[in-house]
C-alpha positions, 0 to 999 in steps of 0.5 A: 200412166200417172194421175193428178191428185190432190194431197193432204195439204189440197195440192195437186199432185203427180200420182204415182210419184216416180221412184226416189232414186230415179228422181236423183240420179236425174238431177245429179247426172242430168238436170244442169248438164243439158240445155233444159228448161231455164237452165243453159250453158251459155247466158245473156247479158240481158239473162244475167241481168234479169238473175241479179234484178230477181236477187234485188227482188228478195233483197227488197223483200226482206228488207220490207218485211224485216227489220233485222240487217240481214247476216245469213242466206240460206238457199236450198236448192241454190243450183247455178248459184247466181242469187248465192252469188248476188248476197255474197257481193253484198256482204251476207254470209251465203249458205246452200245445199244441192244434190248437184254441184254441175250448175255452180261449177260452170258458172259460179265457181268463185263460190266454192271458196266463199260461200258454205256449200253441200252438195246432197238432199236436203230431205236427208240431214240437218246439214248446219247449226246455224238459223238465217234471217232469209230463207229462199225456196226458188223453184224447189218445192215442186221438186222435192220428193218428201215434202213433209221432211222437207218442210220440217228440215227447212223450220229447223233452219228458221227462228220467230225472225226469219223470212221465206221466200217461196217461189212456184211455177203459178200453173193453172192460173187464169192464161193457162186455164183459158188456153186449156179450155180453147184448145180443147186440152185435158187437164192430165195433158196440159203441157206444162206438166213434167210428171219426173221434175214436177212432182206438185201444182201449187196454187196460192191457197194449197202454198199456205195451207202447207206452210200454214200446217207447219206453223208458218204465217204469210206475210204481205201480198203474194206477188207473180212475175210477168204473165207469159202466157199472153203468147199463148192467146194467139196461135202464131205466138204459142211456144207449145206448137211451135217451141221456136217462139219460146226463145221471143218470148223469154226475150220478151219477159227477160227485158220487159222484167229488167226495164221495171226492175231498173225503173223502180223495184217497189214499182214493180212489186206491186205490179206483181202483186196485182198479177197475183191478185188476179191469178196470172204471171208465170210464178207465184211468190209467197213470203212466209215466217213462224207464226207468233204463239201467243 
């Protein structure tokens, strides 16, 4: 039986945490081997499209808030490796580290030549010299077993001038929230929770307080993508009851992202924005760097 608990840096927390070595064999004999999750053997056109739409969003990102061409990605975490993928066809020297190399291997194996790839646990090592202009943590956070290791590993990568971009699924939010209370559902059994892949809960004020407390700074708005759990006002849309409606309503984000991605991503971004500002959206994206010391 497990609890939620808020750590030392306010976020909500899986308590007791599973064993360490549970947590990696997990993900390095299961997590890209089965059909999970948003992880699958077989993609779209329309999926694909939407993996190169959210690389074009860090693409946008960094370019707004930098003003340094960007050399070198870092992506911790990088698993299938279509963001890697994206800033390699672009020219940016392409880092990554995972404990597995499954998901890549299917679907990107072009990489394993092009790009500057380990496969083990980022809490473990410094793994290379250099620093990068853009750091992506997309979905990792919640995963990872110590997170002040991790943090710490991840500044050593990072100069006054690089970005992080945090992406972290935006439990709790408002649509959630109102599901919970209308169901009639404990916290503790809410059914997003996934007390072996999910470690952590974040929320935008526990995200910067932890990147706060190791010396990072926000940079512009937080930015959440679209809001799919509108399905889960109706009954007859809910995913959780019947998971058969989960495939509608991925298809329904999948499109409705790629349509304004394609129409304009600025436009879009601000939407995102907007989502945030009023706590709904499935995922959370904060952009951080090291904080100036005057």
């Amino acid at each position: 039986m497990f609890e939620l608990s808020k750590d030392k840096f306010s976020i909500l927390s899986i308590d007791p945490r599973p064993l360490e070595e549970d947590l990696t064999k997990h993900y390095q004999n299961k997590y890209y081997q089965e059909n999970q999750g948003n992880y699958s053997k077989n993609y779209t056109e329309i999926e694909m499209t939407n993996f190169e739409n959210k690389a074009k969003l860090f693409e946008y990102l960094y370019k707004k808030y930098s003003n340094k061409k960007m050399r070198k990605i870092l992506e911790p975490g990088f698993g299938e490796g279509f963001t890697l993928r994206y800033f390699d066809n672009i020219g940016v020297d392409t880092f990554g580290i995972d404990i597995s190399d499954e998901g890549y291997k299917f679907h990107n194996m072009q990489l394993e030549s092009k790009s500057n790839l380990v496969i083990d646990n980022f809490e473990k090592d410094i793994f290379f010299k250099e620093k990068f202009n853009l750091v992506v943590l997309d979905h990792f956070l919640e995963h990872v077993f110590d997170l002040e290791d991790t943090m710490r590993i991840l500044k050593h990568y990072c100069d006054e001038d690089t970005l992080v971009i945090v992406l972290v699924p935006n439990d709790f939010n408002l649509l959630q929230e109102y599901y919970l209370l209308d169901q009639e559902i404990n916290k503790l059994n809410s059914p997003w929770i996934n007390q072996i892949e999910h470690l952590r809960y974040f929320s935008k004020s526990s995200l910067q307080f932890l990147f706060n407390s190791f010396g990072f700074e926000k940079v512009g708005n937080y930015l959440s993508d679209f809001p799919i759990e509108l399905n889960l006002i109706h009954a007859e849309n809910d995913y959780y009851i019947n998971l058969k409606n989960g495939k509608r309503a991925h298809f329904t984000r999948t499109v409705f992202e790629n349509l304004l991605y394609e129409n304009s991503v600025d436009k879009y971004a601000s939407l995102m924005e907007g989502f945030a500002l009023n706590n709904i959206g499935r995922n959370l994206i904060g952009i951080f760097r090291i904080a100036n010391i005057d």
